[in-house]
C-alpha positions in Angstrom: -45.8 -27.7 -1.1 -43.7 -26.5 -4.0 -45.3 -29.0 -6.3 -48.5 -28.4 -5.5 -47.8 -24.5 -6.3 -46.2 -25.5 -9.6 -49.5 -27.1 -10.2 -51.3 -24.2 -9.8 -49.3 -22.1 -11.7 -49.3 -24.6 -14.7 -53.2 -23.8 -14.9 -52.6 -20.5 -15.7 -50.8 -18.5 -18.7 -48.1 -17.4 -16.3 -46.5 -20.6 -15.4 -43.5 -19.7 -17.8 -42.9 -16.5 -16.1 -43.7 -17.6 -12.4 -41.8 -20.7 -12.0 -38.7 -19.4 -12.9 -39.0 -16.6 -9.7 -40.5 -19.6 -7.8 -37.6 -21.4 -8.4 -35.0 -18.5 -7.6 -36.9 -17.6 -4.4 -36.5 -21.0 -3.2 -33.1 -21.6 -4.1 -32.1 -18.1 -1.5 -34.2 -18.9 1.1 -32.2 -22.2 0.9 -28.8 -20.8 0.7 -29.8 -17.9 2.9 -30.4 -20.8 5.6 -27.3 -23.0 4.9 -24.6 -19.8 4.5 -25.8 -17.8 7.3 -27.8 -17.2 10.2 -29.5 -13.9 11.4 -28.6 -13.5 15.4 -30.8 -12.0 18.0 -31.0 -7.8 17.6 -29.7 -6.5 20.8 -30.7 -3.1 22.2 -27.6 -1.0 22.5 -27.7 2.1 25.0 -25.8 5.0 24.4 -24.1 6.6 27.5 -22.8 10.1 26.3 -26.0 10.4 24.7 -28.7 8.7 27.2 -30.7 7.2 23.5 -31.2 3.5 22.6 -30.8 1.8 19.4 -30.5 -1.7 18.0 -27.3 -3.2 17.3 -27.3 -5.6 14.3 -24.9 -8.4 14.2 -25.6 -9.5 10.5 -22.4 -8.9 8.2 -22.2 -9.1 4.4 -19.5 -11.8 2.7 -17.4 -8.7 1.5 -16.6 -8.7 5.5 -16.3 -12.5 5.3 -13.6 -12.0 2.5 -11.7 -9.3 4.8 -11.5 -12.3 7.4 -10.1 -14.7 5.0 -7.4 -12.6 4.8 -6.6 -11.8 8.4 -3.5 -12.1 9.2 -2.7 -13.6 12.8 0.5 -12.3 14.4 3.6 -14.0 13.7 2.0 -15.6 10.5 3.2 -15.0 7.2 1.4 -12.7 5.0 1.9 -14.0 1.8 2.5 -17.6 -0.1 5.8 -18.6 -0.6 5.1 -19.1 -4.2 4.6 -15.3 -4.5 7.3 -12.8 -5.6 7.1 -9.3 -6.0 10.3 -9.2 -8.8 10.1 -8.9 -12.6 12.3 -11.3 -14.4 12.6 -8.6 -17.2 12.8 -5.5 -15.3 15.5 -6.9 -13.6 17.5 -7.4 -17.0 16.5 -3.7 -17.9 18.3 -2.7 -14.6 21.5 -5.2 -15.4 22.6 -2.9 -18.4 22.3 0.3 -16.6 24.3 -0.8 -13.4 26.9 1.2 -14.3 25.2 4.4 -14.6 23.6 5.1 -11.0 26.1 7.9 -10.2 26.4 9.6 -13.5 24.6 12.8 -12.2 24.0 13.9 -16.2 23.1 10.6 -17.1 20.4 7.9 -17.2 19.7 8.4 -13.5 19.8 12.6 -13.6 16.0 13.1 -12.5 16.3 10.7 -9.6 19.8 12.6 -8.5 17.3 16.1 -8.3 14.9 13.8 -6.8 16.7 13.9 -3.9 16.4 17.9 -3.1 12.3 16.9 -2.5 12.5 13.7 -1.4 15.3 13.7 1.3 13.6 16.5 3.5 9.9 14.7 3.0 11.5 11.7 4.8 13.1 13.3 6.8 10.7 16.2 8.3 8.0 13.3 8.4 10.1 10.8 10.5 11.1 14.1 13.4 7.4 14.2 14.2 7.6 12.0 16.3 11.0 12.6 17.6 11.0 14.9 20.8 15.0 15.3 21.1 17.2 14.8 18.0 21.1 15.5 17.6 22.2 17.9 15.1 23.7 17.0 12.0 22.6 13.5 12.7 18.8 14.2 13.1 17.9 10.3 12.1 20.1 8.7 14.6 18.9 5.8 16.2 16.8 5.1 13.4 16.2 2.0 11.5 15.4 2.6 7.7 15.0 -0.2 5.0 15.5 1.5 1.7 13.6 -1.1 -0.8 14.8 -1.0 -4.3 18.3 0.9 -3.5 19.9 0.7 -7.2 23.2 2.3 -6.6 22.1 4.0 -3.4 21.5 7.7 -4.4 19.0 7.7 -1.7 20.4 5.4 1.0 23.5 7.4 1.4 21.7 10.9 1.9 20.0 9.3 4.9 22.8 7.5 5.9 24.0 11.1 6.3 21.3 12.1 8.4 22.5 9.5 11.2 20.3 6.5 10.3 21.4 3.1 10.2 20.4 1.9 6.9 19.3 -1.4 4.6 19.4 -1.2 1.3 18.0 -4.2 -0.8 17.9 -4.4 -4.4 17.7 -7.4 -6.5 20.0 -6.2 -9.0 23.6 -7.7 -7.8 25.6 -5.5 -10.3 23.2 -2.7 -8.1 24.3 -3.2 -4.9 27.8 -4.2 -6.1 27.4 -0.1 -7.9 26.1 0.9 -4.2 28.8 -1.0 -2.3 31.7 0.6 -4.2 30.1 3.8 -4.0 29.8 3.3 -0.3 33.8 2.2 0.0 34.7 6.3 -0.7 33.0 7.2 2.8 34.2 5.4 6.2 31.0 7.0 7.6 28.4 5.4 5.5 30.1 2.2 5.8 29.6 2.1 9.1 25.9 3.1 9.4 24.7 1.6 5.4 24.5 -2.4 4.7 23.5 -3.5 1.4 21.9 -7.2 -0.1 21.1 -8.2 -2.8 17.8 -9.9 -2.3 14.3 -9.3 -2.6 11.4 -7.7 -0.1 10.0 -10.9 0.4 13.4 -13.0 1.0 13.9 -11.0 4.1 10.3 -10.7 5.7 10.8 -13.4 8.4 14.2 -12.2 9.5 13.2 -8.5 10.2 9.6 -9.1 10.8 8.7 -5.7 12.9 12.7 -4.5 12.6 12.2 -1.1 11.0 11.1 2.1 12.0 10.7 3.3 8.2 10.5 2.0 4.8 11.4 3.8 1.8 9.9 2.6 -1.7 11.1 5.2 -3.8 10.3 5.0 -7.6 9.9 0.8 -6.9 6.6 0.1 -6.8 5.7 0.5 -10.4 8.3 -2.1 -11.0 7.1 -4.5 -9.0 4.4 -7.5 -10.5 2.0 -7.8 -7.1 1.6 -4.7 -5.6 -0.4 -6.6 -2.7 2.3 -8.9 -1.5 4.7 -6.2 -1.7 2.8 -4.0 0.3 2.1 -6.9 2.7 5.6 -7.4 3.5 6.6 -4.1 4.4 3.9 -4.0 7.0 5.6 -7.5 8.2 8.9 -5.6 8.4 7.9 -2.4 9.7 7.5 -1.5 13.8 4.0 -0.7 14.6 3.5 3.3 14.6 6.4 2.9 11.7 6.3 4.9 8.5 6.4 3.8 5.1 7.6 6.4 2.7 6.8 5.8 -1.6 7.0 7.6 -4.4 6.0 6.3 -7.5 4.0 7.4 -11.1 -0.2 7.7 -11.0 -1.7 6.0 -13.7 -3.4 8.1 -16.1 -3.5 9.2 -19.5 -0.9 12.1 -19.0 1.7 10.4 -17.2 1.5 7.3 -20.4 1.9 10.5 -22.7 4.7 12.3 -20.7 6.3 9.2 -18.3 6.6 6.6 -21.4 6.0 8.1 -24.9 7.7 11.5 -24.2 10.6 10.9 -21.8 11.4 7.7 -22.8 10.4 7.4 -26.7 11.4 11.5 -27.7 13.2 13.3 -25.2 15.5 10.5 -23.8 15.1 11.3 -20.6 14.5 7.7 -18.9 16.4 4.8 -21.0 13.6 3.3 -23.6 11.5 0.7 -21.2 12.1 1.8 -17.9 8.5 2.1 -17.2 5.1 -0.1 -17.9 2.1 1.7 -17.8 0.0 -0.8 -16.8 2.0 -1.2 -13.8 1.5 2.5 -12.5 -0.8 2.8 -9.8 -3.4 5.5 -9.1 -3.0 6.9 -5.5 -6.4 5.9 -5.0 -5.8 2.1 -5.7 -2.3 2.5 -3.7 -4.6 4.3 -0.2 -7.1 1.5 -0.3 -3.7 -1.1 -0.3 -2.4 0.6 2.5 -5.7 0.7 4.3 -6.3 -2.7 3.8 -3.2 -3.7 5.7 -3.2 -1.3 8.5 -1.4 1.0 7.1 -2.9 4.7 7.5 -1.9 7.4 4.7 -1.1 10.8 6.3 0.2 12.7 3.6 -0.1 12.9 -0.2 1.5 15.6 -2.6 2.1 15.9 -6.4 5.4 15.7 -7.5 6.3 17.5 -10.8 9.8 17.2 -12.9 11.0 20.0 -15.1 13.0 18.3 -18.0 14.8 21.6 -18.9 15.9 23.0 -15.6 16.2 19.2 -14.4 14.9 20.2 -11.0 11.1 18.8 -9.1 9.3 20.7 -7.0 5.7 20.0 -4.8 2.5 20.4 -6.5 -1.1 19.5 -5.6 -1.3 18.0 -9.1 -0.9 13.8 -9.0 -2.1 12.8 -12.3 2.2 12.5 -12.9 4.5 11.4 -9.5 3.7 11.6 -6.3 4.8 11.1 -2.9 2.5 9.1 0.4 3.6 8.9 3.4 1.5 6.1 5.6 1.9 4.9 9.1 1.5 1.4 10.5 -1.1 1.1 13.4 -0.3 0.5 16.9 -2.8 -1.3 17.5 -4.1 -5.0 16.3 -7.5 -5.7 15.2 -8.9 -9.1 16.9 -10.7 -10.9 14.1 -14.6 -11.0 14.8 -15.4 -14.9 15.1 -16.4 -16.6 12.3 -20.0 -17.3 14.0 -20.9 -13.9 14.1 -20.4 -13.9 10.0 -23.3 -13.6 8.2 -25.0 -13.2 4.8 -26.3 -9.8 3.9 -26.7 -6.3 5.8 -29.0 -5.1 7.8 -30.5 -1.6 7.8 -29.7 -0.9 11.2 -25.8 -1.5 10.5 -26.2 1.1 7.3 -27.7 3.7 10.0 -24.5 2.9 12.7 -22.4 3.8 9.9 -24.3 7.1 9.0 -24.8 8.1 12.6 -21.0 7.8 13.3 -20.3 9.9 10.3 -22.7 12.2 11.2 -21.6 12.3 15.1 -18.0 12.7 13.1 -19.0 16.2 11.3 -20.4 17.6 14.6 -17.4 17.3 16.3 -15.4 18.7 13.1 -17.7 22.0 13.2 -17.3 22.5 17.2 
């Protein structure tokens, strides 16, 4: 048959332009056939709303890709091979060990950082706390403080009656955070630190924390994905992860790196990699992605001369996201129900639930 219509077309003068297409058209229909299948169209009744529809069961490979990377519980959600730790920010951090506590110093805008980020923690985790003591509104608590340094923010909730973990792989950091720790009989009680990374620690506390804090760590780290993949391995379902971290854009390159590293002094000359700051955007759809829902997202803004932060609806500089892990796990669809290409009818579920979505918003 397909000889016989490349004979044809070689009598005319548009053989050159035809057999191409021919070619193309056959070549899909074969794929079509050997990647995928199109399953019966079921009718689909809707009870609240006594109307029939048509259910399509045919998926697109973007969905296929989303399966690839389901993770069953109890497995582990990234290679072994991976690591989330910079061989040279790590050196960076070695020569400024010494300086965590130095309120005026190197570390002076994450001491104020404190006054903004503290309570945003804090008032975020008592949400869903009914009863909590006072004085020690976080007790009971199990935080994992990712990316300690010297502890400037593992103490303050150490404070607040958690029982804290602070990780850094920095040993002369946690050594700085330890001895810092010694001065207080109270926080050595409720704060442990390691020196390890995320990812050395995933199988051990897999589900062990009710919040993760990942503050001013992220843009350090070299695969956002993994990291971001292991603390949802760590965290309790209905947990809350906690980051704050620089957007990528044009301003914060100008004012993050060039200004208050380069002019001003402010951060120590290479602190920060622009390329590694992440716009909230790409940081939501992360979260997302591994069942991590976003629930709040604010601007953070630094005054060099006062030395003090404060809340601002602007993020093209820091910011601040608070996500929580689902409660519940999503069964993988089976791999016989994935197909190639998507139908019209699911394009039209998805628009009539976001439509049926908007109704209930204006009622």
């Amino acid at each position: 048959m397909f000889i016989k219509q490349i004979n044809v077309l070689q009598q005319s003068n548009l053989f050159i332009k035809q057999v191409p297409m021919l070619v193309c058209t056959y070549r899909l229909a074969y794929l079509e056939k050997q990647l995928s299948w199109t399953l019966q169209i079921k009718p689909h009744v809707s009870n609240e709303h006594k109307t029939m529809g048509f259910r399509s069961y045919r998926m697109t490979f973007s969905y296929l890709n989303k399966m690839k990377s389901y993770r069953y519980p109890g497995t582990r959600p990234y290679s072994t091979s991976q690591t989330t730790i910079d061989d040279n920010e790590i050196k960076t951090f070695q020569m400024l060990a010494h300086k965590w506590w130095d309120e005026q110093g190197a570390y002076a805008p994450l001491h104020s950082m404190n006054d903004l980020r503290v309570p945003f923690i804090r008032d975020n985790l008592l949400k869903a706390v009914a009863d909590h003591q006072p004085g020690k509104p976080l007790s009971g608590m199990k935080i994992l403080d990712v990316g300690c340094g010297g502890g400037l923010l593992t103490e303050p909730l150490g404070r607040l009656g958690a029982s804290v973990l602070g990780i850094d792989p920095v040993d002369e950091n946690i050594k700085t955070a330890q001895h810092h720790q010694s001065f207080d009989p109270v926080l050595v009680k409720r704060i442990e630190y390691k020196a390890c990374s995320l990812e050395e620690i995933v199988e051990e506390t897999a589900e062990t924390f009710d919040a993760i804090v990942a503050s001013e760590v992220v843009e350090h780290v070299i695969d956002l994905e993994t990291f971001i993949q292991c603390c949802c391995g760590v965290l309790k379902p209905g947990g809350s992860l906690f980051i704050t971290t620089i957007n990528k854009t044009q301003l914060s390159y100008a004012l993050g790196i060039v200004f208050a590293e380069q002019i001003a002094g402010i951060v120590p000359k290479g602190t920060h990699t622009w390329e590694k700051f992440v716009s909230p955007e790409k940081l939501e759809s992360i979260l997302e992605s591994n069942g991590l829902s976003v629930q709040t997202l604010a601007g953070m803004l630094y005054n060099p001369f006062s030395g003090y932060w404060h809340w601002s609806e602007n993020t093209s500089l820091n910011y601040a996201a608070h996500a929580i892990k689902s409660t519940i796990q999503e069964s993988p669809v089976p791999a016989e129900f994935v197909l190639n290409g998507e139908t019209e009818a699911l394009r039209a579920n998805k628009v009539s639930s976001s439509l049926h979505v908007h109704e209930e918003l204006k009622k």
